[in-house]
C-alpha positions as CSV (number, residue, x, y, z in Angstrom):
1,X,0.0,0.0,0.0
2,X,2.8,2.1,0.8
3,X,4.4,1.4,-2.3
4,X,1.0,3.0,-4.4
5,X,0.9,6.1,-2.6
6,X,4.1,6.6,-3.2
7,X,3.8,6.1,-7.1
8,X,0.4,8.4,-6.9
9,X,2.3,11.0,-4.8
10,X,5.4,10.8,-7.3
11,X,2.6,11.2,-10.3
12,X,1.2,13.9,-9.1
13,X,3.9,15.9,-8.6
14,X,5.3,15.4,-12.5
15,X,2.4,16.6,-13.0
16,X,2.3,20.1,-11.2
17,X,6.3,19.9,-12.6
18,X,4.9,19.7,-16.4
19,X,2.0,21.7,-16.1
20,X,4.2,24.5,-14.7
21,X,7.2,24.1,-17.6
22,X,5.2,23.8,-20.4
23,X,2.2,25.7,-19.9
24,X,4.1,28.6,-18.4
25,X,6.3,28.8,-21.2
26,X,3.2,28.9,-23.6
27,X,1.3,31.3,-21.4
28,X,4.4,33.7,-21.3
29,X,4.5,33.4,-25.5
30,X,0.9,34.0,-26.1
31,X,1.4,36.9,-23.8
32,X,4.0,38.5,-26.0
33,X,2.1,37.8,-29.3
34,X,-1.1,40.1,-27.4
35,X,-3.0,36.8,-27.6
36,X,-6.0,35.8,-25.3
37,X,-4.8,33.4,-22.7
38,X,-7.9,32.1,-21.0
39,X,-8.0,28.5,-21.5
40,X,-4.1,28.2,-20.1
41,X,-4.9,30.6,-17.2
42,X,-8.0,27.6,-16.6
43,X,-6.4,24.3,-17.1
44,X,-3.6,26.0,-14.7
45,X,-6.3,27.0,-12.2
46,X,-8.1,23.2,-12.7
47,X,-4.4,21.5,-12.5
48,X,-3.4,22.7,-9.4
49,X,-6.5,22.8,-7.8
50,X,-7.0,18.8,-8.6
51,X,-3.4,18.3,-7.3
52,X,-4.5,20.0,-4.0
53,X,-7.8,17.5,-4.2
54,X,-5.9,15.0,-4.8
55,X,-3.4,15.3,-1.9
56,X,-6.1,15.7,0.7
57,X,-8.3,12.8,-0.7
58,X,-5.3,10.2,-0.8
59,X,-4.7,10.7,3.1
60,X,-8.0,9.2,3.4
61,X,-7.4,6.3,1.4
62,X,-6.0,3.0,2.6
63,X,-7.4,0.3,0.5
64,X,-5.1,-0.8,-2.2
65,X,-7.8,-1.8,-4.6
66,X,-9.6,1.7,-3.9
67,X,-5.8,3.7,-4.3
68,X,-5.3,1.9,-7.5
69,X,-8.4,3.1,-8.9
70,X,-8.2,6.7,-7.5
71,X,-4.9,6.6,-9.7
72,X,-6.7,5.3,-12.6
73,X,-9.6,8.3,-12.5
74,X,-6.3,10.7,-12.0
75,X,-5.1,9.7,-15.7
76,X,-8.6,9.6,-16.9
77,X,-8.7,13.1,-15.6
78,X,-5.3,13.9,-17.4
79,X,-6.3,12.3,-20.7
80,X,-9.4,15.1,-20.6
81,X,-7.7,17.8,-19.7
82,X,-5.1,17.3,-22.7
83,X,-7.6,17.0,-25.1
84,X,-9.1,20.1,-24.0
85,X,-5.8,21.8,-24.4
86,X,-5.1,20.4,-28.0
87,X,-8.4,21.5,-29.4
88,X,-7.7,24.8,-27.6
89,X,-4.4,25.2,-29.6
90,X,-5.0,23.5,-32.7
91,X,-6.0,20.0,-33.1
92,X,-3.8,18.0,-35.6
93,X,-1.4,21.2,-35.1
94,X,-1.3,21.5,-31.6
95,X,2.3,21.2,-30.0
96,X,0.7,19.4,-26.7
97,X,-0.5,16.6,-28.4
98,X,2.8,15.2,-27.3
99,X,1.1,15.0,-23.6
100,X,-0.5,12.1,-24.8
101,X,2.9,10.3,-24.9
102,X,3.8,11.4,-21.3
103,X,0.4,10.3,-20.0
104,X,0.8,7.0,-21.3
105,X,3.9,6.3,-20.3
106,X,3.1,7.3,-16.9
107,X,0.5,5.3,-16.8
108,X,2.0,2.2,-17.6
109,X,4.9,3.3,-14.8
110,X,1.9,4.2,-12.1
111,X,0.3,0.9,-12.4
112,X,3.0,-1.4,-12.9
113,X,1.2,-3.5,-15.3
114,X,0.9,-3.8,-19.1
115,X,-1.8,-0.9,-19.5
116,X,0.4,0.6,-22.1
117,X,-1.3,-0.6,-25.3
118,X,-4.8,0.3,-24.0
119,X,-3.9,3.7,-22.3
120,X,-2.3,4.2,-26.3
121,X,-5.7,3.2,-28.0
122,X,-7.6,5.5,-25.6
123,X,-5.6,8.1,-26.7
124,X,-5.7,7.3,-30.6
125,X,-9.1,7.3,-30.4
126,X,-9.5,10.8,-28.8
127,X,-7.4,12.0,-30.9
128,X,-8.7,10.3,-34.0
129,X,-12.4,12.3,-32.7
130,X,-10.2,15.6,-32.6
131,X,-9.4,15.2,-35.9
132,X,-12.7,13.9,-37.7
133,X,-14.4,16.9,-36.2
134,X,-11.5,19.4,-37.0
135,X,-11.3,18.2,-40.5
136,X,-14.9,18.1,-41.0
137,X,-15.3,21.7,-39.1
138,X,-17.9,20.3,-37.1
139,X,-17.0,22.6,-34.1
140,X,-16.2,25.9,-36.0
141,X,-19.1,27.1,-34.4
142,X,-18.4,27.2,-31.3
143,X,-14.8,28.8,-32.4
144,X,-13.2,25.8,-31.5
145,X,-11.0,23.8,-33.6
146,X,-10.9,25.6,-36.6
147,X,-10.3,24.5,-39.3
148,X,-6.8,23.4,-40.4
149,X,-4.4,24.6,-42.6
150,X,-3.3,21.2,-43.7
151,X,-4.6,19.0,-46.4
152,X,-6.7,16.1,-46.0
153,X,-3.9,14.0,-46.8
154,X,-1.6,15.9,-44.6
155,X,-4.1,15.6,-42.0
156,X,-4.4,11.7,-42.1
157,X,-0.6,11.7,-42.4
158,X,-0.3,13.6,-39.1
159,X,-2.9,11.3,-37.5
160,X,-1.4,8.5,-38.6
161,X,2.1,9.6,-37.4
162,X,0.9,10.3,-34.0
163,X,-1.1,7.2,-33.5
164,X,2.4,5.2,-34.5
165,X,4.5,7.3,-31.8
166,X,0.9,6.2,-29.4
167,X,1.4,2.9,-30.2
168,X,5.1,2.7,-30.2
169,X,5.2,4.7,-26.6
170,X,2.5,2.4,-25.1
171,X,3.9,-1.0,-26.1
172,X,7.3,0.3,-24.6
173,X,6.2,1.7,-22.1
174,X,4.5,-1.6,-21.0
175,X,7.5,-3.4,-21.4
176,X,9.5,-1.0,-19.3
177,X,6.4,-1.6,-16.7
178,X,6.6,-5.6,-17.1
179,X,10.2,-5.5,-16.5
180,X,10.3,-2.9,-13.5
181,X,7.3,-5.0,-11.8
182,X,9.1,-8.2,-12.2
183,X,13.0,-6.7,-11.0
184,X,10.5,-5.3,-7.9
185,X,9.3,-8.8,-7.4
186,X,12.8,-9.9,-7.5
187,X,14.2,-7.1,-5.5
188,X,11.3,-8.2,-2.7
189,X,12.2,-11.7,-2.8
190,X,15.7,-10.9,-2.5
191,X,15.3,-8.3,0.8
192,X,12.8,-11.2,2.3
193,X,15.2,-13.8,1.6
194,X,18.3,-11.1,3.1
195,X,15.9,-10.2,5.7
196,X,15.3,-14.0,7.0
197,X,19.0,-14.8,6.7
198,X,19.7,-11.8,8.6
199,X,17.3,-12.7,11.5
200,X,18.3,-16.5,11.1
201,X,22.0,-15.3,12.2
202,X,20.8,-12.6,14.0
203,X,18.9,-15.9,16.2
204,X,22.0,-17.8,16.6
205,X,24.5,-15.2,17.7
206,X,21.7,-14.5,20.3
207,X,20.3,-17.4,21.1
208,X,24.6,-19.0,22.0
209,X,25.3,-19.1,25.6
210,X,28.8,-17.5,24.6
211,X,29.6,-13.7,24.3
212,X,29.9,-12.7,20.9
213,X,31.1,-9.0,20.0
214,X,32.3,-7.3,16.6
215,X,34.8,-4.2,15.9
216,X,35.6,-2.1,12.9
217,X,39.0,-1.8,11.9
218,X,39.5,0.4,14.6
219,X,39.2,-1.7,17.2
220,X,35.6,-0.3,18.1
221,X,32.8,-2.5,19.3
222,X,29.6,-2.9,16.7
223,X,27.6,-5.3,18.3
224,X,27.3,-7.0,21.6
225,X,25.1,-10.0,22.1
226,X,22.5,-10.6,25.0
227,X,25.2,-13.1,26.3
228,X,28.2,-10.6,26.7
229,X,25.4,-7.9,28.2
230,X,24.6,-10.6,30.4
231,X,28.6,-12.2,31.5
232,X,29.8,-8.3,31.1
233,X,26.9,-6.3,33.3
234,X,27.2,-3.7,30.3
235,X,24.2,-3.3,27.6
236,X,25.1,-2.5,23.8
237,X,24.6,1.1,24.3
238,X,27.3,1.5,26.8
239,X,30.1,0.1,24.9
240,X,29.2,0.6,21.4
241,X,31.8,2.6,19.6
242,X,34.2,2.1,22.4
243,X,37.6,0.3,22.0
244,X,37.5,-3.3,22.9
245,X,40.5,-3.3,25.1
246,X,39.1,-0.3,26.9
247,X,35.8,-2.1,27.5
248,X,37.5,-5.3,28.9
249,X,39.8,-3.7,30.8
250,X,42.8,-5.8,28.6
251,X,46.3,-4.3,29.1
252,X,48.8,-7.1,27.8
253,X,52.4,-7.4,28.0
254,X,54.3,-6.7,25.2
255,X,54.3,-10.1,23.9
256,X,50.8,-10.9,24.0
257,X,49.9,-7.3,23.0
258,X,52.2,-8.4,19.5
259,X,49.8,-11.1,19.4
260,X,46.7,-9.5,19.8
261,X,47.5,-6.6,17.2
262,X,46.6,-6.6,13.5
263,X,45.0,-10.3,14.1
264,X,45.0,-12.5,11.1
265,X,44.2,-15.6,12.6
266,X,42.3,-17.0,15.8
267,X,44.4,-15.9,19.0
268,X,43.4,-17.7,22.7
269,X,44.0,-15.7,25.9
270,X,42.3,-15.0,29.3
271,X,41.4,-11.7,30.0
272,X,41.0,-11.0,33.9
273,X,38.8,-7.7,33.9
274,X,36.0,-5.7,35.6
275,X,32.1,-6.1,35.7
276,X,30.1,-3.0,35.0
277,X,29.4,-3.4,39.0
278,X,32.9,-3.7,40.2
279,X,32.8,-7.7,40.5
280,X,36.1,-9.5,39.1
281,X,36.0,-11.2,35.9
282,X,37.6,-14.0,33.9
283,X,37.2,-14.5,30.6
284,X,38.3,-16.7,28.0
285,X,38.5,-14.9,24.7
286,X,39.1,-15.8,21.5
287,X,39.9,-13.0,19.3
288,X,39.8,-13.7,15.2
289,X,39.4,-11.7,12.1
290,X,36.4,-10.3,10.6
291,X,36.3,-11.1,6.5
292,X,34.0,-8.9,4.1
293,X,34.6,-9.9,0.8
294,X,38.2,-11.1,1.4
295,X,39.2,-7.9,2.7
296,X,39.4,-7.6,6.6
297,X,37.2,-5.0,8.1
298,X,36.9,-5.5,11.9
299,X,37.4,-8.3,14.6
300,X,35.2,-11.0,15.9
301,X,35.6,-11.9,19.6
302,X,34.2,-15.1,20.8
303,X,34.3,-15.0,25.0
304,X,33.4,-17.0,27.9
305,X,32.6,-16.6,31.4
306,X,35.5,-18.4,33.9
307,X,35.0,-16.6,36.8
308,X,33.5,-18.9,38.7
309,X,35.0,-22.2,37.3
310,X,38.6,-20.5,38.1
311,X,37.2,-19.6,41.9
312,X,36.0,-23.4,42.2
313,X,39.5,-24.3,40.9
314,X,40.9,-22.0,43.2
315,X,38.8,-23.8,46.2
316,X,39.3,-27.6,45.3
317,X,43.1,-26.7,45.3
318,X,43.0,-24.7,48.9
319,X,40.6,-28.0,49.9
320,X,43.5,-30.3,48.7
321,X,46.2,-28.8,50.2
322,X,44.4,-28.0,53.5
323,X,42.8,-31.9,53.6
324,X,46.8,-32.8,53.0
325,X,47.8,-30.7,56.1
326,X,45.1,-30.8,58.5
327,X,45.4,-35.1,58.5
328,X,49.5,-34.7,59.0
329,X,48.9,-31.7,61.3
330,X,46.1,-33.3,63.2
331,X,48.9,-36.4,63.7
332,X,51.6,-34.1,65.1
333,X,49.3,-32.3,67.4
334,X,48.5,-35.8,68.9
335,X,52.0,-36.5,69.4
336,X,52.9,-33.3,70.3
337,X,50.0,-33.1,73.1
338,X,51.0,-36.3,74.9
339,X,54.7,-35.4,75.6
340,X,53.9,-32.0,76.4
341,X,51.1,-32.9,78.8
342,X,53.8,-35.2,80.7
343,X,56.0,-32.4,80.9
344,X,54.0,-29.0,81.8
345,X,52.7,-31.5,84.9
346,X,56.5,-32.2,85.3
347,X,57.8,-28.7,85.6
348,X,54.5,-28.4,87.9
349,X,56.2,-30.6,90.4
350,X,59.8,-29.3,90.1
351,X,58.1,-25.8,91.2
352,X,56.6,-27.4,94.4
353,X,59.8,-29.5,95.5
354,X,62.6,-27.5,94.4
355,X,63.3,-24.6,96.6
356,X,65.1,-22.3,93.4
357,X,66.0,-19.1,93.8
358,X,64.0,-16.1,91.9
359,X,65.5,-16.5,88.4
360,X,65.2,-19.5,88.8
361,X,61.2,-19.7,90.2
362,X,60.4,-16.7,86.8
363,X,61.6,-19.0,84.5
364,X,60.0,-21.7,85.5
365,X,56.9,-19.8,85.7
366,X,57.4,-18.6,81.8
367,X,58.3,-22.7,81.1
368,X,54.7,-23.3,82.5
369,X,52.9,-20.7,80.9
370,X,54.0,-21.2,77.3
371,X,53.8,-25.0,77.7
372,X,50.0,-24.2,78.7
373,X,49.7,-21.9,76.0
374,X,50.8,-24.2,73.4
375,X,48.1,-27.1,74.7
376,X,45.2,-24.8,74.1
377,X,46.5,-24.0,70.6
378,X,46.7,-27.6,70.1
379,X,43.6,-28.4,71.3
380,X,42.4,-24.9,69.4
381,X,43.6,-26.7,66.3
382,X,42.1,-30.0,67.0
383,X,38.8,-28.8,67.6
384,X,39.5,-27.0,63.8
385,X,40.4,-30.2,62.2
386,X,37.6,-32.2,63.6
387,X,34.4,-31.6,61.0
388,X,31.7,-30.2,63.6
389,X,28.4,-31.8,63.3
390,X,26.0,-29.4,61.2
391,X,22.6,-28.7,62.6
392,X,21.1,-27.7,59.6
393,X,17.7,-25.8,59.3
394,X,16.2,-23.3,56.9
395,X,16.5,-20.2,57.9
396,X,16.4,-16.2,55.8
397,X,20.7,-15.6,55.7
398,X,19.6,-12.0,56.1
399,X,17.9,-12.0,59.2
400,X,21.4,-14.7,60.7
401,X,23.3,-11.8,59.4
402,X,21.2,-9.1,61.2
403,X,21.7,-10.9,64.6
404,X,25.4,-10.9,64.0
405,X,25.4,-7.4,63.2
406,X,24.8,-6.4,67.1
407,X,28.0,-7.9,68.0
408,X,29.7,-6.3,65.3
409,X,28.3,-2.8,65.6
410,X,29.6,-2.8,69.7
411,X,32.7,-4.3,68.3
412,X,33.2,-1.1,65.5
413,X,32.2,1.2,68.2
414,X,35.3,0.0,71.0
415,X,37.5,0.4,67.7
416,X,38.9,3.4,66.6
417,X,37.4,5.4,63.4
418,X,35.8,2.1,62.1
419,X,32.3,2.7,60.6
420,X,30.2,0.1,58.9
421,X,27.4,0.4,56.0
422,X,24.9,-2.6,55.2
423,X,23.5,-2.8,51.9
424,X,19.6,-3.5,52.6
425,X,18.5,-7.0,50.6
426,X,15.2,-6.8,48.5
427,X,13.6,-10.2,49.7
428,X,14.4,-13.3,51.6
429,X,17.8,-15.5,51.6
430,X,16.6,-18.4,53.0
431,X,19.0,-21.6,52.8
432,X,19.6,-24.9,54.8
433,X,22.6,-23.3,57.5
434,X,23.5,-24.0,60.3
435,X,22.5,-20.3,62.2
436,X,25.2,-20.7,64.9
437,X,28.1,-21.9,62.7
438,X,27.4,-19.2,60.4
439,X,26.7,-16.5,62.8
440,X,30.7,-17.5,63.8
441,X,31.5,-16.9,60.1
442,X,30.3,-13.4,60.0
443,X,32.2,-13.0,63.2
444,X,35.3,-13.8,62.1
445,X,34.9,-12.4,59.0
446,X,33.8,-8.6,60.3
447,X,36.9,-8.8,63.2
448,X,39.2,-9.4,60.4
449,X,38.0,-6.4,58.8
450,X,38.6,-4.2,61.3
451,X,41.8,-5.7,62.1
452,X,42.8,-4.6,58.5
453,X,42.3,-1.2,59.0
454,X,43.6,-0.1,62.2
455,X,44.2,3.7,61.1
456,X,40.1,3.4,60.8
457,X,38.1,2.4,57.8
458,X,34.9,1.5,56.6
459,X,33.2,-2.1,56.2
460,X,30.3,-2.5,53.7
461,X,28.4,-5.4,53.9
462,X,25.7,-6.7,51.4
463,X,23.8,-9.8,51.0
464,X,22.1,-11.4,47.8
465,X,21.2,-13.8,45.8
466,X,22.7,-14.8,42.0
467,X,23.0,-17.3,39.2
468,X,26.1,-19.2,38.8
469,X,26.9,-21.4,35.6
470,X,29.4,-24.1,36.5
471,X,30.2,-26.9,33.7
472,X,27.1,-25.6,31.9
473,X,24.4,-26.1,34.9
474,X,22.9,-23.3,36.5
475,X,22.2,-22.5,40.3
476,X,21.0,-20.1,42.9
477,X,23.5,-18.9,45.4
478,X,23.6,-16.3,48.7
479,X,26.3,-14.4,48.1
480,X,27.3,-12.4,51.9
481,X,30.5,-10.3,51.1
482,X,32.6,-7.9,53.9
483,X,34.1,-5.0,51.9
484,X,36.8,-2.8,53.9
485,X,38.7,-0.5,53.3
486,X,42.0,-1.5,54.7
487,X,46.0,-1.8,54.0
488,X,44.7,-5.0,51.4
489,X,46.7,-8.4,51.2
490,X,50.1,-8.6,49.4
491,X,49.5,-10.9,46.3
492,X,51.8,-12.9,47.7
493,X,49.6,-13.8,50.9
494,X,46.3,-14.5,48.7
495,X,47.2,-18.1,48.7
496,X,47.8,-18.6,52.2
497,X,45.2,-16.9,54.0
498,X,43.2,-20.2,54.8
499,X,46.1,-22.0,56.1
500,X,46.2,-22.5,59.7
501,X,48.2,-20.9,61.7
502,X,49.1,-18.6,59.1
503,X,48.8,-15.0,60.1
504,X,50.8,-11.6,59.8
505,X,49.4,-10.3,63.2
506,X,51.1,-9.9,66.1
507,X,48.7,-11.7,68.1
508,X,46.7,-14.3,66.7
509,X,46.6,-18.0,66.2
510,X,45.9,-18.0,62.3
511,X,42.8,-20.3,63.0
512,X,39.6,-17.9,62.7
513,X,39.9,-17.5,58.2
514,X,40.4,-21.2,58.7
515,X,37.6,-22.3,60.7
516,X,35.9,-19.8,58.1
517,X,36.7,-21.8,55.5
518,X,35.7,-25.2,57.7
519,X,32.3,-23.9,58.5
520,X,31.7,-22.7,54.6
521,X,33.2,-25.5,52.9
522,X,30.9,-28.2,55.1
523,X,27.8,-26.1,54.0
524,X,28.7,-26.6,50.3
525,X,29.6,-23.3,49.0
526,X,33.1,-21.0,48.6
527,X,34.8,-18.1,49.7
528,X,36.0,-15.7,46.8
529,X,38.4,-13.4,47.7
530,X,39.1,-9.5,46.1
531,X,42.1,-7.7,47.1
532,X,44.8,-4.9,46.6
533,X,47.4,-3.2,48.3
534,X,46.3,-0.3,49.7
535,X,42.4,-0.1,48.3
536,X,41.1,-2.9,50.8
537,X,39.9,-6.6,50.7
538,X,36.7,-8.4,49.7
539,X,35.7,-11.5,51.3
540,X,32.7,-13.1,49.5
541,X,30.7,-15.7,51.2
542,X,28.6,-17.9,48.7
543,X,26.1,-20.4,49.7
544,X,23.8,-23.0,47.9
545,X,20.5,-22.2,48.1
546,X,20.0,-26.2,49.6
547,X,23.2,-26.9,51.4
548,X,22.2,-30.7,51.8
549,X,23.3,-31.9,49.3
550,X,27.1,-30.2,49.4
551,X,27.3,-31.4,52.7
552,X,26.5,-35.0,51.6
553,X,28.7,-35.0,48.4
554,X,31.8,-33.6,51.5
555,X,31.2,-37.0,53.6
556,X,31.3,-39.2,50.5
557,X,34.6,-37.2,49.6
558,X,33.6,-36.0,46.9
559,X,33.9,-32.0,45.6
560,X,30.7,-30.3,46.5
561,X,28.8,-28.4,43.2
562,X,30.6,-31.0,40.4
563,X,27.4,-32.5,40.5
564,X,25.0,-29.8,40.7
């Protein structure tokens, strides 16, 4: 329908075009012969004013059978006016019987069909009744068409000329019309066909779980599918026409920057970046070239979300090591405990029967102590290496977190310059826990925290639930996570921070991160950890939404969320 309004709107204004050129030319020579001029000065009037018709009429009009015949009445309308103006001017001798040919040829271009021929006749047979009733001077009367100058012959001649140029002008003018209707039947089928392709693909680089962008040749993103919006927390607009390395956050050495520069051929490598929310992020990329009729215009990156695989890597290696140590420590600390037992209770009895002078009696006193010391680290560390027994329930995280927080708020308040912001959570949390082992978590957790800044600081806490995709399976977590901002841990430390008995403070035992770890593990879930020198630390506590079943798959020694 569009396409006929546009074809009447494109024929009516060729027409206001013609009117104007050729008309107004004639109008400004009869005016300098002295010649009356009253019949252009109408058909001017009547051509513009059915142009203005016309325009407000076709608003109205939306059926295509209905537009197709209001275009057929506009030629019909045409074809009278030109005859009035050639038996205005002349008849057989008119100059403007060459409208006929535009008529028809418009026409046949209006209606896309082969009307040509017929549009010709129509016009050979007004033209033939111009020219019976000139040459006959049937009309003399009325003072128009007078009587012409030519011969009879001359006159049939003429007639006969014009009808040929009719003819001629219709039957190409069809074919012109045939052949433009059948390359716009092509031309549609082609656009459709271009269109469903375009959609097919468009489907498929949606509808894959990986992220998928595009560049020019300068290195600016084009597209972004729902999958990298998703992995990357961004949406298209926000990183459209931005550089991909600025986007990811991808700052390579000099060797892989080599690699990754004028790519010719697929190229692997991480990329470890920010999410639009300030979350870390892994990725697997692979970066390739993007081919437009063998000529390169752009890149093509292909990506992946590691993140979390890397972090459950991460765990089952700090599980590992700490299963490995905790059974040879555990054995030590029983052999260590016995003889140590026997010799605190020894020293004991030297104190009572030995009259020693007061050296003597201080050191023995500092013997004692430390020996006593060391059994309730031992026994500190035995009670960390013995799996408590869970007593599970289901109960909102938030609120568990929310009784902690009393603790923790008189704790920041003794402390000095420490202030602490919780993030409200939108709805529930609820989870299988065990409320007083996790209660101990947030604890430790908070106190470690302020420990970290002891020139003050502030702690953020927030609480929340998110998807995780591990091996391709998706699942709900509660995410808890204790932001300070504190001296942060040396890269060095990141690995050790779980051990036991591993600590950098002056006082301390190195067990409370550990029995952190314990308590989180046996409940099936991780600890991710965020730091850097000097900007603070992020501990991240993540818990299954049912915690049953990680704590089953950890008595059957088996790596909790490789089945899930």
């Amino acid at each position: 329908m569009e396409d006929i309004k546009a074809r009447i709107y494109w024929l009516m204004g060729w027409r206001a075009v013609i009117v104007t050129l050729l008309l107004g030319l004639s109008l400004a020579f009869q005016v300098t012969k002295g010649e009356r001029v009253e019949t252009f000065y109408a058909l001017i009037v009547c051509t513009y004013a059915a142009t203005i018709i016309y325009a407000l009429v076709i608003r109205k009009l939306s059926d295509p059978e209905v537009l197709v015949q209001f275009a057929w009445a506009q030629v019909a309308i045409d074809f009278l006016l030109e005859t009035i103006l050639i038996a205005r001017t002349g008849g057989i001798e008119s100059p403007f019987a060459v409208l006929y040919v535009i008529s028809v040829t418009v026409a046949s271009l209006v209606s896309r069909r082969r009307v040509g021929l017929l549009t010709a006749s129509l016009c050979i047979i007004l033209f033939g009744i111009l020219t019976n009733v000139q040459l006959h001077g049937l009309a003399e009367g009325w003072g128009w068409l007078l009587h012409t100058r030519l011969s009879a012959a001359e006159t049939l001649h003429a007639f006969g000329v014009y009808s040929l140029a009719f003819l001629v002008v219709g039957y190409l003018s069809g074919a012109l019309a045939d052949q433009l209707g059948q390359a716009d039947l092509s031309l549609r089928e082609k656009e459709q066909g271009l269109s469903r392709l375009r959609a097919f693909h468009e489907n498929i680089v949606h509808s894959i779980s990986s992220g998928v962008f595009t560049t020019d040749e300068n290195g600016r993103i084009t597209s972004f599918n729902p999958a990298a919006q998703e992995a990357t927390g961004y949406d298209f607009q926000q990183v459209r026409g931005r550089h991909w390395r600025e986007v990811f956050d991808w700052h390579p050495n000099h060797l892989e920057g080599e690699r990754t520069e004028g790519v010719s051929a697929n190229v692997r490598f991480d990329v470890e970046c920010k999410r639009f929310d300030g979350n870390r992020l892994i990725l697997g990329m692979t970066l390739g070239p993007l081919h437009e009729r063998g000529e390169q215009k752009g890149l093509v990156g292909v990506f992946k979300d590691l993140t979390q695989i890397r972090d459950l890597e991460e765990e089952m290696r700090r599980k590992q090591w700490l299963a490995s140590l905790g059974e040879m420590s555990a054995g030590m600390a029983h052999e260590i405990r016995n003889p140590l037992g026997a010799l605190a209770g020894a020293m004991q009895m030297l104190r009572k029967d030995l009259q020693a002078d007061e050296t003597s009696q201080r050191l023995m006193d500092i013997a004692i102590r430390e020996a006593t010391r060391l059994d309730a680290i031992i026994t500190e560390f035995l009670q960390y290496a013995r799996p408590p027994a869970l007593n599970l329930a289901e109960y909102d995280l938030y609120k568990v977190l929310a009784e902690t927080l009393d603790l923790v708020q008189h704790e920041a308040r003794i402390r000095r310059g420490i202030s602490i912001k919780v993030v409200p959570c939108a709805g529930a949390l609820r989870a299988q826990v065990d409320q007083d082992q996790m209660k101990q978590v947030f604890w430790n957790l908070a106190v470690n925290a302020f420990d970290a800044m002891p020139a003050g600081g502030e702690l953020t806490i927030t609480a929340g639930s998110r998807k995780v995709d591990v091996a391709g399976r998706k699942a709900d977590v509660i995410e808890v996570s204790f932001h300070d901002t504190g001296e942060g841990i040396p890269k060095n430390n990141l690995d050790k921070i779980f051990l036991p008995f591993f600590t950098t403070k002056q006082r301390g035992s190195g067990l409370g991160l550990a029995a952190v770890h314990r308590i989180v593990d046996l409940h099936g879930g991780w600890i991710k950890v965020e730091s850097h020198e000097g900007q603070g630390t992020r501990f991240g506590v993540c818990l299954p939404r049912t915690a049953d079943a990680g704590v089953r798959l950890w008595h059957e020694g088996r790596e909790p969320w490789k089945r899930s």
